[in-house]
Biopython code that builds the backbone (N, CA, C, O; Angstrom):
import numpy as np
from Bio.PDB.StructureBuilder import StructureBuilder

atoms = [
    (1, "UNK", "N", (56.569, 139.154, 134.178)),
    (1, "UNK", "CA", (57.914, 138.688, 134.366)),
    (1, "UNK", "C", (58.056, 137.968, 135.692)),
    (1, "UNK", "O", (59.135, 137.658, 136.196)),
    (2, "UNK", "N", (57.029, 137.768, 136.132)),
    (2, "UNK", "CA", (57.154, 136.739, 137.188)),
    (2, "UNK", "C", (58.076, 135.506, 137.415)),
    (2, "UNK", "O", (58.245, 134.690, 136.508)),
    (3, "UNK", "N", (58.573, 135.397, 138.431)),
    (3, "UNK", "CA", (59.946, 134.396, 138.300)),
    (3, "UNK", "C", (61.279, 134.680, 137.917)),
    (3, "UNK", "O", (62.283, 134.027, 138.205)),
    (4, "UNK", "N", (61.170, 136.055, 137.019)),
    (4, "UNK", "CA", (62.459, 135.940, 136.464)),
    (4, "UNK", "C", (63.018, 137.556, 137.481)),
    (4, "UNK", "O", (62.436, 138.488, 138.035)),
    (5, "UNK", "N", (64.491, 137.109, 137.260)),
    (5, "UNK", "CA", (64.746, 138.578, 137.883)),
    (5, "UNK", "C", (65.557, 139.717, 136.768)),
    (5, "UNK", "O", (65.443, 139.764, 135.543)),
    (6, "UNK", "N", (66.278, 140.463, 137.549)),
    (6, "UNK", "CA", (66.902, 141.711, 136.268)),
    (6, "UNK", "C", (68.141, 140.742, 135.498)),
    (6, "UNK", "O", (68.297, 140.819, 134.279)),
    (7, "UNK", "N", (69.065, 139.754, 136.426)),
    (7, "UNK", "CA", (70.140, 139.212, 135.866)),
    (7, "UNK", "C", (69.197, 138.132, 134.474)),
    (7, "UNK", "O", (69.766, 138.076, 133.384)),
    (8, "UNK", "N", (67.990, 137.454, 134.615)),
    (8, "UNK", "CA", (67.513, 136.672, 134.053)),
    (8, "UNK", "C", (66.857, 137.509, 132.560)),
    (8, "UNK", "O", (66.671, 136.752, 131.607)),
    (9, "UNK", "N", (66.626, 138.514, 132.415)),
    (9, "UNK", "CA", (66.079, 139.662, 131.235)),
    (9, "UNK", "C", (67.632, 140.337, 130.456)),
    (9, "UNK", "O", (68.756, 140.668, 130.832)),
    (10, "UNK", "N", (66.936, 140.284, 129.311)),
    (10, "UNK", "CA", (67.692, 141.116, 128.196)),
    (10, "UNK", "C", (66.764, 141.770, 127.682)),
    (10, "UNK", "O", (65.825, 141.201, 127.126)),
    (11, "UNK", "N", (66.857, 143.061, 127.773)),
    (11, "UNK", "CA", (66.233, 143.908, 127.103)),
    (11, "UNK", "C", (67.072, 144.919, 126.099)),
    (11, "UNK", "O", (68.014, 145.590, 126.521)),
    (12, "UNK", "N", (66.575, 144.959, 124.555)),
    (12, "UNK", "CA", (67.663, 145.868, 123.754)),
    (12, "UNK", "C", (67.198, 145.944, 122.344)),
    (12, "UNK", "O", (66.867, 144.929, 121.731)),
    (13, "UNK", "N", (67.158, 147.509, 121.657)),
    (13, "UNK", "CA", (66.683, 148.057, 120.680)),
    (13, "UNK", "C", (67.465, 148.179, 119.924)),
    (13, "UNK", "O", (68.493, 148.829, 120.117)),
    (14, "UNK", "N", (67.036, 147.293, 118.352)),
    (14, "UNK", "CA", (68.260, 147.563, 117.916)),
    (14, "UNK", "C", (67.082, 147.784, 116.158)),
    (14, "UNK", "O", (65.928, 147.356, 116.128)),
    (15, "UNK", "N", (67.749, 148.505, 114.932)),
    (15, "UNK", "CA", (66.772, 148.984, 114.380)),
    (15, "UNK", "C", (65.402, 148.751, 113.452)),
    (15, "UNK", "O", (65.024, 148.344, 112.353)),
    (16, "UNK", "N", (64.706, 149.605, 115.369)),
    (16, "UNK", "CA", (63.553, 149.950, 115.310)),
    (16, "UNK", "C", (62.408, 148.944, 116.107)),
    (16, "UNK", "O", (61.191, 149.026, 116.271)),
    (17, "UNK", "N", (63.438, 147.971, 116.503)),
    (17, "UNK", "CA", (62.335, 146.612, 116.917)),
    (17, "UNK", "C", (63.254, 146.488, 118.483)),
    (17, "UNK", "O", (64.474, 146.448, 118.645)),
    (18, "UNK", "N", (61.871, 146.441, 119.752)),
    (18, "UNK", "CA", (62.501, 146.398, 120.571)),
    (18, "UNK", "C", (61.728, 144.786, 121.142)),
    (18, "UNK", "O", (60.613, 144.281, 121.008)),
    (19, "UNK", "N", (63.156, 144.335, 121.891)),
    (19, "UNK", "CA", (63.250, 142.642, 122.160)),
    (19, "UNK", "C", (63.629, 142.818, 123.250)),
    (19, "UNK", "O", (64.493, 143.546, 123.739)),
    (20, "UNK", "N", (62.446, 141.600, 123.914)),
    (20, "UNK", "CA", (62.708, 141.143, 125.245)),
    (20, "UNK", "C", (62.937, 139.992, 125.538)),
    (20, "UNK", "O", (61.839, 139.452, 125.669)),
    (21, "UNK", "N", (63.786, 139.231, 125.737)),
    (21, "UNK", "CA", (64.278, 137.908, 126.571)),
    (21, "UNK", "C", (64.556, 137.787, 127.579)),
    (21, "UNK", "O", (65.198, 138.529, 128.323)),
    (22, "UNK", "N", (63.924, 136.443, 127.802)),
    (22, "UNK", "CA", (63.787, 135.776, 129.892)),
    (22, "UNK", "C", (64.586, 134.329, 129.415)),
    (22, "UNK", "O", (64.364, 133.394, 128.647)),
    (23, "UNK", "N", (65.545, 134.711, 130.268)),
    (23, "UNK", "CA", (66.222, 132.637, 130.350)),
    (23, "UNK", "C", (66.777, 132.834, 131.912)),
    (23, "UNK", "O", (67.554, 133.613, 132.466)),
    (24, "UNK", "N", (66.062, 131.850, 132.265)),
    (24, "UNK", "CA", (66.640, 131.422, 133.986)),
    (24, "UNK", "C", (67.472, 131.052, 133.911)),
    (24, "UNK", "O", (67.570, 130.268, 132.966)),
    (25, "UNK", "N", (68.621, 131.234, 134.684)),
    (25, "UNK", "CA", (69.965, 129.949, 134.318)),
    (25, "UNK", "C", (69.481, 129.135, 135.792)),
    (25, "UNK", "O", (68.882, 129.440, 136.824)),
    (26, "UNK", "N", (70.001, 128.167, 135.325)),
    (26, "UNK", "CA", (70.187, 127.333, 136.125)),
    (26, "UNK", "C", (70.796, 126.953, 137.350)),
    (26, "UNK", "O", (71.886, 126.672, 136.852)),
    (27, "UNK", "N", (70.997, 126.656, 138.904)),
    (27, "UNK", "CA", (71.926, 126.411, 139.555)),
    (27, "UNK", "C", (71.423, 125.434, 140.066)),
    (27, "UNK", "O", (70.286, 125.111, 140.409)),
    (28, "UNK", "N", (72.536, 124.928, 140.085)),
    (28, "UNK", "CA", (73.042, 123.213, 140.618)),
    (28, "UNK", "C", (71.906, 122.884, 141.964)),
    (28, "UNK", "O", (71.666, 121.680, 142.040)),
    (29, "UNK", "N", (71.320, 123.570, 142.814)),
    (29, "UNK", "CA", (70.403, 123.260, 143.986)),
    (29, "UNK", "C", (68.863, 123.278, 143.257)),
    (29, "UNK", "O", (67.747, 122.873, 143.582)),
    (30, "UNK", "N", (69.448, 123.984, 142.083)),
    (30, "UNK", "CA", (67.556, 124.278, 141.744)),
    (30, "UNK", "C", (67.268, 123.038, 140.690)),
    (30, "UNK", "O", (66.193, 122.652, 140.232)),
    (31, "UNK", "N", (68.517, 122.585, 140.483)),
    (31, "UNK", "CA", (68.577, 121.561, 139.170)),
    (31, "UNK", "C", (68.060, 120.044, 139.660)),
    (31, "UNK", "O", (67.798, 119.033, 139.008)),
    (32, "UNK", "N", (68.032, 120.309, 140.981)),
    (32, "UNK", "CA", (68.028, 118.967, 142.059)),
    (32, "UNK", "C", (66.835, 119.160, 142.692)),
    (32, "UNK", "O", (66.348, 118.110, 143.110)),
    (33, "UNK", "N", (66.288, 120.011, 142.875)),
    (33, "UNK", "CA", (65.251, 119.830, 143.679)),
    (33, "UNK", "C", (63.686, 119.624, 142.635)),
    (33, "UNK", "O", (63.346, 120.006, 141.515)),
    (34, "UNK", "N", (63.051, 118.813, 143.735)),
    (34, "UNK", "CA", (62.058, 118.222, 143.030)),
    (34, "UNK", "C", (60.760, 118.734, 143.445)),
    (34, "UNK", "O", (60.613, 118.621, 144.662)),
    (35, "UNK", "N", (59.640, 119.329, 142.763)),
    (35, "UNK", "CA", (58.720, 120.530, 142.755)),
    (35, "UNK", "C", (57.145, 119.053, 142.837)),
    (35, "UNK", "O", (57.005, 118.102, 142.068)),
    (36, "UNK", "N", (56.526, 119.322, 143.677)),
    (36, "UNK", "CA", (55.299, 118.511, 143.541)),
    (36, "UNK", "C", (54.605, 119.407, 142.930)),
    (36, "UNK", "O", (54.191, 118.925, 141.875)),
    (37, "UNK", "N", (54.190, 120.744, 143.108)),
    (37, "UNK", "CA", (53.750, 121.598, 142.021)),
    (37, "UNK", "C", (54.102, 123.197, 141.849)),
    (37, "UNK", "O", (53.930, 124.086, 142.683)),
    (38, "UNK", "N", (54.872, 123.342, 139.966)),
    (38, "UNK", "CA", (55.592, 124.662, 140.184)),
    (38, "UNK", "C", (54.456, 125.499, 139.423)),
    (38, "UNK", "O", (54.012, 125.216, 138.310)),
    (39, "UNK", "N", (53.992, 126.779, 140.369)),
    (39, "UNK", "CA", (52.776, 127.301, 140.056)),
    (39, "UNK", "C", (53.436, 128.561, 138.562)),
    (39, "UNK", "O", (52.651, 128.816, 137.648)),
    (40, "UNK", "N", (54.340, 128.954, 138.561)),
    (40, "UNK", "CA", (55.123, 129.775, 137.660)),
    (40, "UNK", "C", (56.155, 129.020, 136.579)),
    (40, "UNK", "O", (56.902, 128.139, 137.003)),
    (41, "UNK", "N", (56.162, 129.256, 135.698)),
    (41, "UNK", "CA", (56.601, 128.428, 134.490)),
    (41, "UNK", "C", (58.162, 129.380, 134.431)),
    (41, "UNK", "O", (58.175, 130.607, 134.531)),
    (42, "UNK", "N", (59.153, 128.705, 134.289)),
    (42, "UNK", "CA", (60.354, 129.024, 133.898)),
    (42, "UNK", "C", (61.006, 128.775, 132.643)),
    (42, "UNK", "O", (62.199, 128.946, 132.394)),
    (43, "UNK", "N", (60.075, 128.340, 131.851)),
    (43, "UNK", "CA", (60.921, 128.531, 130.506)),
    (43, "UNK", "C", (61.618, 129.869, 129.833)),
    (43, "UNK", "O", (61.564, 130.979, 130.362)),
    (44, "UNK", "N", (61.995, 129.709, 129.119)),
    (44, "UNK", "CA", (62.660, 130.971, 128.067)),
    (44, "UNK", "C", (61.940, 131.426, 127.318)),
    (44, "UNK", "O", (61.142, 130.723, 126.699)),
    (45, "UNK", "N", (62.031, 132.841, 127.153)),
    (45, "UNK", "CA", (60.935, 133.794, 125.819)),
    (45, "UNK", "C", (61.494, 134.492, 125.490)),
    (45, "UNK", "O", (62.454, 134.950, 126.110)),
    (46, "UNK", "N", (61.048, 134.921, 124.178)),
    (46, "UNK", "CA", (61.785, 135.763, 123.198)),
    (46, "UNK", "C", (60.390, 136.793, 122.953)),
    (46, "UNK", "O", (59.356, 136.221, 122.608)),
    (47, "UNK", "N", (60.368, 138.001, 123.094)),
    (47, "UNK", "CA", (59.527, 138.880, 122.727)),
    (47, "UNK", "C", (59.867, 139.914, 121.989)),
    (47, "UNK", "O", (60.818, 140.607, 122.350)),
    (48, "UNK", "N", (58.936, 140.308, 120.454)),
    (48, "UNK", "CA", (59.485, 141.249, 120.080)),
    (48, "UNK", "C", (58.280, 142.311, 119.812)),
    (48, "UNK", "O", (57.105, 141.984, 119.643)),
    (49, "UNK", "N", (58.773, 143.610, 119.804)),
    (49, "UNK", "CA", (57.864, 144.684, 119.282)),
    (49, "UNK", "C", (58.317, 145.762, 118.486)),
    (49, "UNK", "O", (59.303, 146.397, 118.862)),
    (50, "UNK", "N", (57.621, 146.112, 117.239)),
    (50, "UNK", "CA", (58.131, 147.099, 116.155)),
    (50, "UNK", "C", (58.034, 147.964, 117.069)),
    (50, "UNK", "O", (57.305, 147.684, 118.020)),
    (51, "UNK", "N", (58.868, 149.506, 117.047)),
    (51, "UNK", "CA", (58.912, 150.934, 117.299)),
    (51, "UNK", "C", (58.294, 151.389, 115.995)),
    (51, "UNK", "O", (58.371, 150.703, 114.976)),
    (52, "UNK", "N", (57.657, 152.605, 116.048)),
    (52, "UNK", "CA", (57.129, 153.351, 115.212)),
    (52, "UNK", "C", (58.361, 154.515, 115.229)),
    (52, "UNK", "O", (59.179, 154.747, 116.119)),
    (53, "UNK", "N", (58.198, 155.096, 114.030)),
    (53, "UNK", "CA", (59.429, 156.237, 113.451)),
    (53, "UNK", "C", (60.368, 156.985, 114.862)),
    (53, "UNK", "O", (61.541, 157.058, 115.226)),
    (54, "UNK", "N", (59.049, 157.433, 115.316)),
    (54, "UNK", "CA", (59.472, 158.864, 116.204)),
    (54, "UNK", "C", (59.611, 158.263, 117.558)),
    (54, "UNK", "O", (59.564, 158.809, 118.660)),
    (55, "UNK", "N", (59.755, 157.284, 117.301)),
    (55, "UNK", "CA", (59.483, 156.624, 119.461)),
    (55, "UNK", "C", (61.091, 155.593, 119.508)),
    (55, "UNK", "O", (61.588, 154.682, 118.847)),
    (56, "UNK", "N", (61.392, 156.298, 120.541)),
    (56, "UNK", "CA", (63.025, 155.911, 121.546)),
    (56, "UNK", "C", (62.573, 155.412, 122.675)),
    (56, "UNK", "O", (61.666, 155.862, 123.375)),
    (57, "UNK", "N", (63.300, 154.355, 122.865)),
    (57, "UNK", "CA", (63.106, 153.539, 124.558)),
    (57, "UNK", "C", (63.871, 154.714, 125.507)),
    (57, "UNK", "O", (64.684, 155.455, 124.954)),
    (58, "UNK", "N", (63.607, 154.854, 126.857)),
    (58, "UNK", "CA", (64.167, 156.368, 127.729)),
    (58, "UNK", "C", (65.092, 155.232, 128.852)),
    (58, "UNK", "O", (66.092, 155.481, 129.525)),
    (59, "UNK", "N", (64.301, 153.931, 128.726)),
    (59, "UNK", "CA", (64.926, 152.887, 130.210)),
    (59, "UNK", "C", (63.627, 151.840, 130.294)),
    (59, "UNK", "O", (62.538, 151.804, 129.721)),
    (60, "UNK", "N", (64.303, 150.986, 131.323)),
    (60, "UNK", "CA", (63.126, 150.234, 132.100)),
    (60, "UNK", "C", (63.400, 149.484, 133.312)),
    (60, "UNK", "O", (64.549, 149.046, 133.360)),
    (61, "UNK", "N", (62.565, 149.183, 134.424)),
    (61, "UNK", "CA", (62.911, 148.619, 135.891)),
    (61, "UNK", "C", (61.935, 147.463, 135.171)),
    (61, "UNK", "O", (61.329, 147.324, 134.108)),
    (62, "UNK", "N", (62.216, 146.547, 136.709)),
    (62, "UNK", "CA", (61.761, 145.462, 137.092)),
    (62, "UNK", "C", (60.994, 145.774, 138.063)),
    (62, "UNK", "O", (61.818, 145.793, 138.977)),
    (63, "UNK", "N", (59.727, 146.108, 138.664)),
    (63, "UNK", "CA", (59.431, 146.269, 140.077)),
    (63, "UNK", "C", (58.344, 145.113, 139.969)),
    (63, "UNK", "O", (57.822, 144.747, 138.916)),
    (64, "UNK", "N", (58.086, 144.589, 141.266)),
    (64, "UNK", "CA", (57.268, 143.588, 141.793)),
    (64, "UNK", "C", (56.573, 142.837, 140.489)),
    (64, "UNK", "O", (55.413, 142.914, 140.086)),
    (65, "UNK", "N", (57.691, 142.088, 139.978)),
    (65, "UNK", "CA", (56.953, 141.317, 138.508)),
    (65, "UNK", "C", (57.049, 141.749, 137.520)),
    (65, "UNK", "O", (57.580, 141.122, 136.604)),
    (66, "UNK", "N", (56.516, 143.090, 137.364)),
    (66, "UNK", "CA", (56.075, 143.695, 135.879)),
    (66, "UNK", "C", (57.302, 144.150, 135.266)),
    (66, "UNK", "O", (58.066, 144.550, 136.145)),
    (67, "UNK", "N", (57.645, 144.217, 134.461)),
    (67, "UNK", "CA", (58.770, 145.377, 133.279)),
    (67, "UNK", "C", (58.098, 146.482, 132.521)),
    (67, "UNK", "O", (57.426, 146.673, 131.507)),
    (68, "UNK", "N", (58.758, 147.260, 133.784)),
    (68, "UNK", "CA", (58.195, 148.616, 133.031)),
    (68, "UNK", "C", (59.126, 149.081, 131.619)),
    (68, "UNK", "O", (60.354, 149.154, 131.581)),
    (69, "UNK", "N", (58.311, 149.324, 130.659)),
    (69, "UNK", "CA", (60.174, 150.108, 129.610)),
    (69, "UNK", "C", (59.286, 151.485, 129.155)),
    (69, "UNK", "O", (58.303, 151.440, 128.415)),
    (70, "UNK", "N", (59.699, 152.386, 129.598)),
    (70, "UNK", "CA", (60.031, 153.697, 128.979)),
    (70, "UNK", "C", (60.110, 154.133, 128.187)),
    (70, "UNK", "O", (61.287, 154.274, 127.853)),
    (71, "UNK", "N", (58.940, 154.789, 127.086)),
    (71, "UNK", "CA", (59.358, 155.437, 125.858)),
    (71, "UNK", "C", (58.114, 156.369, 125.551)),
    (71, "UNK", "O", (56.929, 156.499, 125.858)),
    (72, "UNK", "N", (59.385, 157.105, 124.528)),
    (72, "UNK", "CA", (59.239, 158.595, 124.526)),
    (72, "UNK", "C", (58.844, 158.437, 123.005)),
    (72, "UNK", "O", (59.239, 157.491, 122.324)),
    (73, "UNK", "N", (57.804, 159.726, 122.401)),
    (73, "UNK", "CA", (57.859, 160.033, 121.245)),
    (73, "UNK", "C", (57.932, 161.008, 121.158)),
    (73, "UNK", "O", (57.292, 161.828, 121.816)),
    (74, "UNK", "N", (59.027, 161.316, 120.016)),
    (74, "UNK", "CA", (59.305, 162.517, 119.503)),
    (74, "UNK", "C", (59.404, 163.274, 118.463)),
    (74, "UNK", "O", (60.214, 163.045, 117.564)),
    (75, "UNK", "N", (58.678, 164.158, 118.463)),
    (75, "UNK", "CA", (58.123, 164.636, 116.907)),
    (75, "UNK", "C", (58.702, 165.840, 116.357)),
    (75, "UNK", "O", (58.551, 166.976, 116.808)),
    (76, "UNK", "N", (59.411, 165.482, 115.294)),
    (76, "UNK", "CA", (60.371, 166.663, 114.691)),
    (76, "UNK", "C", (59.291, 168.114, 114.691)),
    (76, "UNK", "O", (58.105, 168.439, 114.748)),
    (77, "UNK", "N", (60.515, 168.600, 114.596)),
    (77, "UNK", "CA", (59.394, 170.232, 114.416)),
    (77, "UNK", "C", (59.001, 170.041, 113.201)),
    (77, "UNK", "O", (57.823, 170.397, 113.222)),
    (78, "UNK", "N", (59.365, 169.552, 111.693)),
    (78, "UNK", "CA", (59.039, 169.802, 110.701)),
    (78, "UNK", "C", (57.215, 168.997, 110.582)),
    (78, "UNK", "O", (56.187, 169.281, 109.968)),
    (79, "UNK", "N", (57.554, 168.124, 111.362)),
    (79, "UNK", "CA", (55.823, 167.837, 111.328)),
    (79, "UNK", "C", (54.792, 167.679, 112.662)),
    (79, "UNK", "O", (53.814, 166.938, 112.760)),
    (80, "UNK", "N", (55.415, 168.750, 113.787)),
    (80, "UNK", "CA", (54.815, 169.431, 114.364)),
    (80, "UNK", "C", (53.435, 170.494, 113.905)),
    (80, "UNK", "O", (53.437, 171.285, 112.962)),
    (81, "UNK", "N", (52.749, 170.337, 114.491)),
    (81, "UNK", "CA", (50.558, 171.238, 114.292)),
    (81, "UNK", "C", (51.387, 172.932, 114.208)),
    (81, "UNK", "O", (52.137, 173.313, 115.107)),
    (82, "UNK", "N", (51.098, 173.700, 113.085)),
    (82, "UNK", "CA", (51.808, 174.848, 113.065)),
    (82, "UNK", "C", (50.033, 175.621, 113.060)),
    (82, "UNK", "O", (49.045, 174.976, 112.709)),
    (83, "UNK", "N", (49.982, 177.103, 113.532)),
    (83, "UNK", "CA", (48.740, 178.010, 112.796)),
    (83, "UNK", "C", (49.327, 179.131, 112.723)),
    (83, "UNK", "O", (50.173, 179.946, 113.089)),
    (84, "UNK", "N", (47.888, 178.559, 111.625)),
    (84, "UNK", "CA", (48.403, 179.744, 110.289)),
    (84, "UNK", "C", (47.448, 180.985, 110.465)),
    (84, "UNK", "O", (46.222, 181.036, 110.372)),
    (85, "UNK", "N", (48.095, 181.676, 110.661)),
    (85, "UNK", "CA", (46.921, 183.201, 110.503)),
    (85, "UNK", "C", (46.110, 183.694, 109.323)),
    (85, "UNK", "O", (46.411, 183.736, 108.130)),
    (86, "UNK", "N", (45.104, 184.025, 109.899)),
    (86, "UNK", "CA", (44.140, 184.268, 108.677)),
    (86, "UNK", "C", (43.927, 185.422, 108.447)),
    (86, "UNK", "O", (42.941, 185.803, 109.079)),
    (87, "UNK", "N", (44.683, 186.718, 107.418)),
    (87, "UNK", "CA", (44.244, 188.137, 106.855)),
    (87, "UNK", "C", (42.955, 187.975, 105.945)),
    (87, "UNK", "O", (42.936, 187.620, 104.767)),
    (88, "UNK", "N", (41.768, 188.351, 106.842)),
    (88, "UNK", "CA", (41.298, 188.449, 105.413)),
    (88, "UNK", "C", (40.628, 190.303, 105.517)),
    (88, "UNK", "O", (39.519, 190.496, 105.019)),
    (89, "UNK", "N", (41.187, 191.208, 106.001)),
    (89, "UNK", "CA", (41.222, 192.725, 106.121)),
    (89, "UNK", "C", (42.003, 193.486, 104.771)),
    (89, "UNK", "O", (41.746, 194.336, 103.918)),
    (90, "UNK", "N", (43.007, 192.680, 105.138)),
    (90, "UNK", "CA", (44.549, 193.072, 104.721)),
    (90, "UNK", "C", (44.475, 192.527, 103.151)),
    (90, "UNK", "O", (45.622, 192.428, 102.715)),
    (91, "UNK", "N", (43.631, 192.204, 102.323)),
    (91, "UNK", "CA", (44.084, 191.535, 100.737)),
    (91, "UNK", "C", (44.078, 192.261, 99.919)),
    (91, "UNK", "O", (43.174, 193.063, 99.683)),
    (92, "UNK", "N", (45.488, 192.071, 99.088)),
    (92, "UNK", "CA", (46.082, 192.855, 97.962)),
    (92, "UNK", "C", (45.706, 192.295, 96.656)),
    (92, "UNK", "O", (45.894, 191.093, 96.467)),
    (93, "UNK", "N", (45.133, 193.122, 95.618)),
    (93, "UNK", "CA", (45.208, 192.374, 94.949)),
    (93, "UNK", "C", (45.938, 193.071, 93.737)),
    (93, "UNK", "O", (46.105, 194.286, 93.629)),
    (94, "UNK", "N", (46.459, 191.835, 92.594)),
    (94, "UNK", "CA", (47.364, 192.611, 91.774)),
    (94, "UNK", "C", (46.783, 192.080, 90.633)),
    (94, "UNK", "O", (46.294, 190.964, 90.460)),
    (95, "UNK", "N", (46.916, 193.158, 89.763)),
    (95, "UNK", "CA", (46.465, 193.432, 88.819)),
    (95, "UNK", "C", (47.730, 193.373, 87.653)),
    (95, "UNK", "O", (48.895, 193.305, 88.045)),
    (96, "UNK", "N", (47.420, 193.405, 86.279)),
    (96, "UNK", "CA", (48.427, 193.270, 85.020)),
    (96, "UNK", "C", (48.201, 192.455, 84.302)),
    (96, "UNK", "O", (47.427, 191.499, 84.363)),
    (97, "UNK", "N", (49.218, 192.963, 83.195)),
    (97, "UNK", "CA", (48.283, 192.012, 81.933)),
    (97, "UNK", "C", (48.963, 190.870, 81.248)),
    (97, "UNK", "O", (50.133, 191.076, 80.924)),
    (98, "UNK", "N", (48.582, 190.017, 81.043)),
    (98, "UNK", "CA", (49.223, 188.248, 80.552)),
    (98, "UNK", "C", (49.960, 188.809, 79.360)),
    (98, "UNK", "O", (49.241, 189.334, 78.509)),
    (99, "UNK", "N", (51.536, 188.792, 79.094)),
    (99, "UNK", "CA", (51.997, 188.491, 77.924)),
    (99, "UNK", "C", (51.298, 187.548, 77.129)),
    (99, "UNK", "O", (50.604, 186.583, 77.450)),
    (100, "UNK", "N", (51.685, 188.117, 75.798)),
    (100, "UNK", "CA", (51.380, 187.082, 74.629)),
    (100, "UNK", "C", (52.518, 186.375, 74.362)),
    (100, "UNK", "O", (53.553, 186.949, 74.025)),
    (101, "UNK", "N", (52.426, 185.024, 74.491)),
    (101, "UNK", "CA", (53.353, 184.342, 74.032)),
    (101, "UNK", "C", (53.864, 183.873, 73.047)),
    (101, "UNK", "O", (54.888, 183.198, 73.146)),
]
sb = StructureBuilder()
sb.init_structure("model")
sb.init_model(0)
sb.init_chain("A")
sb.init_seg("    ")
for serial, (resi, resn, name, xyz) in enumerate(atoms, 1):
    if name == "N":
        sb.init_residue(resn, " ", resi, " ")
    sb.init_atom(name, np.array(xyz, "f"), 0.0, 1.0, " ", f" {name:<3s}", serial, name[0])
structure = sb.get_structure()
């Protein structure tokens, strides 16, 4: 994100796909001045990335260039790693006889 600052970024999740956009605006001194060579490119970008089921953005900064964004995954208990105990001391077994049908 070089060049651009926090006013110049949109960052925002909307469902399931999180998007990033950079547009410089413009001001009238920068519109005028004339660059013999601009080593950082200021155009506009549109970036996007799918989220997977269980993953929420938490935030994100700007520090020295980079965009950090924040995210969390979170995994329901229902398909949370469960263990299962193993009796094999303890087996009952039952006995009886099949109706005739």
């Amino acid at each position: 994100m070089a060049g651009f600052g926090e006013k110049d970024l949109n960052v925002e999740v909307r469902e399931g796909v999180l998007t990033v956009q950079g547009k410089r605006e413009e001001s009238g001194e920068q519109g005028k001045t004339a660059f013999l060579y601009q080593g950082i490119a200021g155009r506009a970008f549109d970036r996007r990335f799918q989220l997977a089921e269980n993953v929420e953005v938490r935030g994100a900064k700007l520090e020295n260039g980079l965009l950090h964004v924040d995210l969390e995954r979170i995994v329901p208990d229902e398909q949370k790693p469960r263990r299962i105990a193993i009796n094999g001391a303890d087996v009952k077994i039952i006995e009886g006889k099949a109706r005739a049908a």
